[in-house]
N, C-alpha and C positions, 0 to 999 in steps of 0.2 A: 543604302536606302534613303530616299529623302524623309525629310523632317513631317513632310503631310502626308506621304503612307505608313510612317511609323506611329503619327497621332491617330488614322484611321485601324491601323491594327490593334493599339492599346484600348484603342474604344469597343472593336467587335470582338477583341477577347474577353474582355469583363461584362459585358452582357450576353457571352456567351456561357461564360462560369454561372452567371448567377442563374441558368435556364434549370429547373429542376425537371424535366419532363421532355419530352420526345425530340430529338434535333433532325429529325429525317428531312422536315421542310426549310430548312434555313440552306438561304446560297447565296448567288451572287446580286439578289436585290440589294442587298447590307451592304456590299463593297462599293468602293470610290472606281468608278470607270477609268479614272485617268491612270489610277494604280496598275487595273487588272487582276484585285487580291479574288481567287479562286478558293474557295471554302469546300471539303469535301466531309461525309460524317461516316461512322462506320461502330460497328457493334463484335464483340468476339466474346468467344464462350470461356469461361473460368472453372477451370478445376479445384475442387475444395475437398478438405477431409477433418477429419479429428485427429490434433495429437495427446495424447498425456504428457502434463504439463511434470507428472511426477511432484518435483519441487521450484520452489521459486524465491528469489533473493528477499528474504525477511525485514525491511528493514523500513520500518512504519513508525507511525506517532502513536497508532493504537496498539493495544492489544488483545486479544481475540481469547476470552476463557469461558467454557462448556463444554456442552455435548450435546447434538441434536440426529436427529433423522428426518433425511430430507423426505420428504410427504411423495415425489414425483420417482422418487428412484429407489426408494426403502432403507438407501446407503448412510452409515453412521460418518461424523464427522465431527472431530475432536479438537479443540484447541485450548494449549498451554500455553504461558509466554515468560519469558526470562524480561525482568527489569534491573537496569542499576537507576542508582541516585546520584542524582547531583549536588553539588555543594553552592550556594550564594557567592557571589566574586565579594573577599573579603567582607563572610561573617565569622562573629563573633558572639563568644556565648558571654554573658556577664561576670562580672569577674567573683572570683571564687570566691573569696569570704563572705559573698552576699548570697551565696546557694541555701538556703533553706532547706532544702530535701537532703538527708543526710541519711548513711544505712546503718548499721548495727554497730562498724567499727567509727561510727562520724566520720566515714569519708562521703565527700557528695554523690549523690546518686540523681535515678531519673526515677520518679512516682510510677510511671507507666508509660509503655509505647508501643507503638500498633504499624500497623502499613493498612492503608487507605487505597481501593482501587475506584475509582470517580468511574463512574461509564454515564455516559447521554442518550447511547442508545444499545436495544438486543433483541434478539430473533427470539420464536416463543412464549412458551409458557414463564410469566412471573413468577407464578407460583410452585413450579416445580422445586422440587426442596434437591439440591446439589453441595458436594463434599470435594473441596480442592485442602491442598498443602502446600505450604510454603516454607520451600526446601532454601536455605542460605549456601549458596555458595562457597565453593571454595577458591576456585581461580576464576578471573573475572574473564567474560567477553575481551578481544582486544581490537581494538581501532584498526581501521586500514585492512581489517578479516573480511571476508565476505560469508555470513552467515545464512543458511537457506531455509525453507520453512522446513523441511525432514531433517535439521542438527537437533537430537536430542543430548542434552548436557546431562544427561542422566549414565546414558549411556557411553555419554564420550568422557568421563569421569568428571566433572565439575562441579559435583557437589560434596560441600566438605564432608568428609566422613566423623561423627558424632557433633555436627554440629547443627542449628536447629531444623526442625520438622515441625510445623506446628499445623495442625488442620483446622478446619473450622465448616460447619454446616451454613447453609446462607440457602437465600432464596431472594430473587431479584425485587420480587416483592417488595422484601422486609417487613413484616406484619409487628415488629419491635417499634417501630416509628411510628409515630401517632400520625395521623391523616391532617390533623390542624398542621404541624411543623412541614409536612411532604408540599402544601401548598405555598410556603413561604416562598420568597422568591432568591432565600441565601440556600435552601437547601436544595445538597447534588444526591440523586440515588449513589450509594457506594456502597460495596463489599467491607465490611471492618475485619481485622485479621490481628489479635493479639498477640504482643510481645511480651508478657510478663512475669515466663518463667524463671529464673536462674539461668547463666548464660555462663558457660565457661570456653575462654579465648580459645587460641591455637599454643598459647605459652602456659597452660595450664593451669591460671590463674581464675577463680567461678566472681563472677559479678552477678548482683540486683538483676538484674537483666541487660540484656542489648545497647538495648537506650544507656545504660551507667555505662558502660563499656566504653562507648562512643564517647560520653563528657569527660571520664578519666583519662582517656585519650588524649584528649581534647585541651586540656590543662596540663599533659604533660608537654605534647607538643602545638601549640595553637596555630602551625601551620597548616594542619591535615584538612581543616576545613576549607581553605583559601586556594583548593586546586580540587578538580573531580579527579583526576588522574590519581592526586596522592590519596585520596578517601576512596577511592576505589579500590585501588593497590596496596594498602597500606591498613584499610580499617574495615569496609563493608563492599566485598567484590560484587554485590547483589544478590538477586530472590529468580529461583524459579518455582511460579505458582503452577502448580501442578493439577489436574481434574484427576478427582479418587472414584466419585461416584457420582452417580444422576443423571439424568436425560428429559431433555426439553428445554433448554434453553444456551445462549451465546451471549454471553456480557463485551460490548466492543467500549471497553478501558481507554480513557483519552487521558487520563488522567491517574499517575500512582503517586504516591509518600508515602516516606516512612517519618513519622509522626513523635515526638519526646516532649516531655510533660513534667515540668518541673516550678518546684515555687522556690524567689528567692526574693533579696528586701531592698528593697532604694528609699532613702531619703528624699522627700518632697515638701518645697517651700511654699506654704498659701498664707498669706497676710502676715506676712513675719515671722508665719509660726512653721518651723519642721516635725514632722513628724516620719516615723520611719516605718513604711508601711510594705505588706507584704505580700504580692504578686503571683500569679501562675503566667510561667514563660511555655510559650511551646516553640520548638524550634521542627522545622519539615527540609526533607532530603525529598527532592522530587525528580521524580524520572521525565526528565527533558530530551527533546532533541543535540542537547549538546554530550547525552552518553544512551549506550545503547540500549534500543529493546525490540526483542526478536519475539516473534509467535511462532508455536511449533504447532505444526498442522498432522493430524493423524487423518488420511481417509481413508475409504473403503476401495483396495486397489480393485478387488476381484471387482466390483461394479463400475468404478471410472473405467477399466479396461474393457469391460464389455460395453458399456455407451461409447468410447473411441470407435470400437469396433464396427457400429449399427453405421451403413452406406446409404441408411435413407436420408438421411441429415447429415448437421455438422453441429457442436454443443459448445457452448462457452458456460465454463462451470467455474466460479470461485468458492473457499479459497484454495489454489494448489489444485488447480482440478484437471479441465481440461480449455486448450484453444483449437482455435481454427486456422487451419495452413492452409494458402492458396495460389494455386501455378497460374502467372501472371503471363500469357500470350504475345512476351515480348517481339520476337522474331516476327508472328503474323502481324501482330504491329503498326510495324517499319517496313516491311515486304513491300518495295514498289514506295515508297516512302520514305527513301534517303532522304530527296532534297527539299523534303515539303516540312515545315513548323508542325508540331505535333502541341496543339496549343491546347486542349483537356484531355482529360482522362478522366471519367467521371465511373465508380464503383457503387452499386448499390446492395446491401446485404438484406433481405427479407428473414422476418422473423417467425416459428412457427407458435400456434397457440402451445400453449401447456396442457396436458392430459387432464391434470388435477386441477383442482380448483378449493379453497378455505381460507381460512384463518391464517394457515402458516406455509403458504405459499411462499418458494421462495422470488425475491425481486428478480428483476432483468437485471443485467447488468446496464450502468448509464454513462460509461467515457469506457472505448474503444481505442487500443495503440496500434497502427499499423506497421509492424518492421521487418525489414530485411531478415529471412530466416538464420543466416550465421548471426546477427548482429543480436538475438532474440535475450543474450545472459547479458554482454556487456555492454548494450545501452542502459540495464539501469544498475550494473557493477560500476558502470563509468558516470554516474550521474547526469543521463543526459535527459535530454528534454524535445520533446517534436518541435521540429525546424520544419515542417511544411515541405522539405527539400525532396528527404528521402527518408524521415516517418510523419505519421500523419496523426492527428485524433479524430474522432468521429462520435457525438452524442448521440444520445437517442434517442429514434424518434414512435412514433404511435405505429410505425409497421417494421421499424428495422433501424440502418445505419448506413450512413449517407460518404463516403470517400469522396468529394466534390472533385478534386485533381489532383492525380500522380503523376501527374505527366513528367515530372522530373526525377522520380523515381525509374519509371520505363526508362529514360533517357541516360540516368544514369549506369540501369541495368547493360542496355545498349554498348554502350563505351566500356563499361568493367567487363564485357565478353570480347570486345573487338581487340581491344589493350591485350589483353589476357591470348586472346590466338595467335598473335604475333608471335610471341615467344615462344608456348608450346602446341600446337595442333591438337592434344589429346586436354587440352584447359579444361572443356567442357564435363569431361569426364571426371577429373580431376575437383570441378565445383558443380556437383549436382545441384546446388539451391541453389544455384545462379539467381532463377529468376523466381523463386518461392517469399511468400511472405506468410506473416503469421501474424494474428490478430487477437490481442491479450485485450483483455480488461485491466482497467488501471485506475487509480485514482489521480487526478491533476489537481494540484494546490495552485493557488494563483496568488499575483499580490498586486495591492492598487499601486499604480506609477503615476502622478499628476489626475488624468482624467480617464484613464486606458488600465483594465487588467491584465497585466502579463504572466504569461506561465512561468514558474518559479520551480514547479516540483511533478515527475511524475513515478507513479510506485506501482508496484501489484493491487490489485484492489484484493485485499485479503477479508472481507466480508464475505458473507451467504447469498449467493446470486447463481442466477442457472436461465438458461432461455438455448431455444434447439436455433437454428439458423437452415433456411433452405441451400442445397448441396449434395454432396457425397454422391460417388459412382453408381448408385440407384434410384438419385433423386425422383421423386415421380410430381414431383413441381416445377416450374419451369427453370430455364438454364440459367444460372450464376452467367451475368455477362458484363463487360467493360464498356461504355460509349467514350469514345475519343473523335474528336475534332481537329483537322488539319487545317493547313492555311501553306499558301504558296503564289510568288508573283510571275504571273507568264509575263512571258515576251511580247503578246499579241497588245 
């Protein structure tokens, strides 16, 4: 191709993308006559349906604890979450003879210690008065596991046996906290969760509580803090916070510690003069992205299964709820369109209103993943991220969600069938989701790069979100359709 039909193509393909609206009138006014570029446009119908999502790879920065009912479907929906802690790279707690806090036998101890869940935001009522536990562990989560929201460590044995249970009543509220401090700008809403019974190890030895356990540890081997692996494995395998009772509200947890509270003395020199004064340390184990923490999602099977089931629509429901799967009309296509540039593929998803309407409505979901239906576990088992190639994102807009161009999806679907019949005739049969895709909610983390935000991260969106989508085999709205755009150079 010469050099001025490929500048004229790069130019009527990108003002072809950015067209959001009708392309029936666009032809060969656009093209370079010397070229000959022939522009054709064309529409096809999409089939869509509900799948139950069942469960989904757990593996977030929040954590997700209550118990609500969705207002639009009457359906309960639960969430617990398991946290571990991490340790400071090379901390250190001050050195022993200067511990102040000392127990019965003068050995040192910790005054008191707690685990802190920081949440920023939740669905609901504040004020509903709710009862969770915070079950300790006995064997930790492991690295490199793939955990899904329905792994209950309850069930699957991980919590130690006689080791602590501790409950506490809470309201998101918190009517304990004075209204003057709630305004400060250092105060986070958090759940408080006390540690301050007697704690006896796994070697049958009873400590002050948790917290002493931890600094005695701590002093016997002063490496355990200096690695989350070995404090994990070795001293505190983590918490699963558990919901006991209540209903009306979702705490979304950005933020856990476990908390240790200790006074001890340092010498301080001011105008020549020492004096040896005495201090309250705190030291925080905090659950970061560098160890794990999963949410465990209870919902309502009987009602996700019957919303899969309704052919009027199609539903995207988080957390763990349900998606949207959609048979992409590859073959019609390309029909007659071997040799021609398949330059868009533009998808638009229309959304339906909500039945209900109040206070506790749940949100739409607002970032859309589009992927390959085998590829649906291990794109985010495999950390991956939308490449525009062959997944896609889509935000949301005031009617819906916008897929601007798959075209290289189709294309690629194209080639992984034609690859594939070579070798065996019966391929097709053998990959019924050839050509299906499925459409999660997700959450996309991003991070600045110079002057440019690049995608860094995408996950399940495990929040309270729900919205119907026009579809399903009885749609009585109009037809789910594709618009693609060809392009090709005659001879004339």
């Amino acid at each position: 191709m010469k050099t001025k039909s490929f500048a004229v193509l790069l130019l009527l393909t990108a003002f072809l993308t950015a067209c959001d609206d009708t392309t029936e009138t666009i032809g060969s006014s656009l093209t370079d006559n010397m070229d000959h570029l022939q522009i054709t446009t064309d529409t096809f119908t999409i089939s869509t349906r509900s799948i139950v999502a069942d469960s989904v790879l757990s593996r977030n920065t929040t954590g997700y604890l209550g118990k609500i009912k969705d207002p639009e479907t009457g359906a309960y929906i639960t969430g617990d979450f398991m946290v571990q802690f991490s340790t400071l790279e090379d901390y250190y707690f001050p050195k022993k003879d200067s511990i102040e806090s000392r127990d019965e036998f003068g050995e040192v101890c910790v005054d008191s210690c707690e685990i802190r869940l920081y949440y920023d935001e939740y669905y609901g009522d504040s004020l509903a008065t709710m009862k969770i536990t915070a079950y300790e562990m006995g064997t930790p989560y492991e690295e490199g596991q793939n955990y899904y929201s329905n792994y209950d460590p309850v069930e699957r044995g991980y919590i130690r046996e006689g080791g602590i249970a501790k409950s506490k009543m809470y309201s998101l509220a918190n009517m304990s906290v004075s209204d003057s401090l709630k305004k400060t700008t250092s105060y986070s809403p958090n759940i408080r969760i006390p540690l301050n019974d007697p704690y006896t190890a796994k070697d049958g030895k009873t400590y002050k509580n948790i917290g002493t356990y931890i600094l005695q540890k701590y002093y016997e081997n002063p490496e355990i803090t200096k690695s989350a692996y070995k404090f994990i494995h070795e001293i505190c395998p983590g918490f699963y916070i558990k919901l006991q009772e209540g209903l009306g509200s979702m705490a979304y947890i950005f933020n856990s510690q476990l908390n240790l509270y200790f006074r001890y003395h340092s010498k301080i020199t001011r105008d020549k003069v020492t004096k040896d004064t005495v201090y309250v340390g705190t030291t925080s184990f905090a659950g970061t992205e560098e160890v794990l923490q999963c949410t465990h999602i209870t919902n309502d099977k009987q009602t996700i299964t019957s919303l899969a089931a309704d052919n009027s629509c199609t539903y995207l429901k988080t957390p763990a709820g349900i998606f949207t799967e959609m048979t992409l009309p590859v073959d019609e296509i390309l029909y007659k369109h071997e040799n021609d540039t398949l330059n868009t593929a533009k998808i638009n998803l229309l959304r339906i209103n909500n039945h209900t309407h109040g206070d506790y409505t749940l949100s739409t979901p607002s970032t859309l993943l589009l992927v390959e239906r085998d590829s649906m576990y291990t794109f985010f088992e495999d950390n991956k991220i939308a490449d525009n190639k062959q997944t896609y994102l889509s935000t949301s807009s005031d009617n819906g969600y916008t897929f601007n161009n798959i075209s290289g999806l189709i294309r690629h679907m194209a080639e992984a069938k034609e690859i594939g019949l070579k070798s065996n005739p019966n391929w097709v049969a053998l990959h019924p989701n050839w050509n299906k895709v499925v459409v999660i909610p997700v959450k996309a983390e991003y991070v600045t790069v110079g002057q440019t935000q690049k995608l860094a991260k995408v996950s399940h969106d495990m929040s309270l979100t729900s919205t119907r989508l026009v579809g399903g085999r009885e749609n009585p709205h109009q037809t789910n359709r594709i618009s693609v755009i060809y392009s090709k150079f005659s001879d004339k």
